[in-house]
N, C-alpha and C positions, 0 to 999 in steps of 0.2 A: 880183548881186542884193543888195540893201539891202534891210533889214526896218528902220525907223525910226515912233515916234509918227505917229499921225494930227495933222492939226491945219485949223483953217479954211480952208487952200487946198485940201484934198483934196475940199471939196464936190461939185463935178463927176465925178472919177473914182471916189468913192464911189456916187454917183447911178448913174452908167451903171453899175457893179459889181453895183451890189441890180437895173437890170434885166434885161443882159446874163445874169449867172450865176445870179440865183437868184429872176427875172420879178416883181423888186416893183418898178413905175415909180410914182416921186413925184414932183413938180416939184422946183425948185431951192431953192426960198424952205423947202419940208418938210423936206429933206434936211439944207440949215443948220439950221435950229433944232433937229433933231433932232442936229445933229452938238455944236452949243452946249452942248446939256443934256448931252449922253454926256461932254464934255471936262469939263464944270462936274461933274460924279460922279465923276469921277477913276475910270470905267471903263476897262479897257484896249483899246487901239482901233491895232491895229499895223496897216502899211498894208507891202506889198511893191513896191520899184521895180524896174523893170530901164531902166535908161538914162533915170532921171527920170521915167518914166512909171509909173503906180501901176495894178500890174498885178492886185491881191491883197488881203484883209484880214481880217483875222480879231479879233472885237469878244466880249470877256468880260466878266461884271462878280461881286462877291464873291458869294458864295451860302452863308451862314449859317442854319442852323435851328437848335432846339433840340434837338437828338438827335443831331446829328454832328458833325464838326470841319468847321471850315471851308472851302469847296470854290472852286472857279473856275467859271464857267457861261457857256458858248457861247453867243451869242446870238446868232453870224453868222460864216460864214466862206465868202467868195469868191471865185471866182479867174476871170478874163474863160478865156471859152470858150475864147480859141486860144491862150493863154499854157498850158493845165491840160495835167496828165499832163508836166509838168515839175521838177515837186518843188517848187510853191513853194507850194502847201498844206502840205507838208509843213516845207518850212522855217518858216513860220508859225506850227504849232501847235510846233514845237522853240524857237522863241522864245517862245512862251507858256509853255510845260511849264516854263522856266525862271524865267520873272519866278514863278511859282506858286509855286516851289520855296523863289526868293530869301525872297519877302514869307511865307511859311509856308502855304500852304493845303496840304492835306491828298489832294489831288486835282482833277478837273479833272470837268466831268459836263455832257451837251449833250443835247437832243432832236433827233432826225432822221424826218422822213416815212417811214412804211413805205414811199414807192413810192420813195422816193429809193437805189435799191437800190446804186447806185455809190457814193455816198457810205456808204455801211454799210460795202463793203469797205474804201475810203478808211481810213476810222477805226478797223477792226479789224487795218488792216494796219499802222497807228500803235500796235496794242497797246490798245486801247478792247475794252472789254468790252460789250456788250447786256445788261445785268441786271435789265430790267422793260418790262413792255406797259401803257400808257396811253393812256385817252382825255382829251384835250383841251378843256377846258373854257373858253367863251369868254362874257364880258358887255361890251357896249356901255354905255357912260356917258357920257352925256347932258348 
């Protein structure tokens, strides 16, 4: 398994990734530009191979307020349905935990669906803590 940067070729395996494992389908044309802008923010965007094929990925970007030290912020982690329950989620977030660590943030902090009840072990079995219930606030712009 290789954990290496995303980059413009991964559009496709990224695409089938968001709908495969976590039912968000976009076309290809969305999925580039959206991949454009994430590289052009220098969020972090690790993608998992096994035999060249991108099995995995897991997408963070910085998350500063003014009340706490600087964190890491989950914004996606995938892994195709027949590759999972292989460790490479897990290896994933251990190469994330590290780049966090190199660059200095302070911790790591993600939302998960309460019905997503496997991924809650998932992450609690990585050592994640549950420390707040939120609703989700959403606006359309126009």
């Amino acid at each position: 398994m290789d954990i290496r940067s995303a980059n413009l070729g991964d559009v496709t395996a990224l695409m089938s990734l968001n709908s495969r494992a976590l039912g968000y389908s976009t076309d290809k044309a969305t999925t580039g530009q959206a991949l454009k802008r994430v590289l052009k923010q220098h969020d972090i965007l690790l993608v998992a191979e096994d035999h060249q094929h991108v099995v995995g990925y897991v997408h963070a970007t910085a998350y500063q307020t003014l009340y706490f030290a600087p964190l890491l912020n989950i914004l996606g982690l995938a892994v195709l349905p027949e590759t999972q329950h292989q460790g490479i989620g897990q290896e994933l977030m251990q190469h994330l935990e590290q780049l966090g660590k190199q660059n200095g943030y302070a911790g790591i902090r993600l939302n998960s669906s309460t019905k997503r009840i496997d991924a809650h072990q998932f992450y609690e079995h990585l050592g994640y803590i549950s420390n707040k219930t939120q609703k989700r606030f959403f606006k359309i712009l126009n």
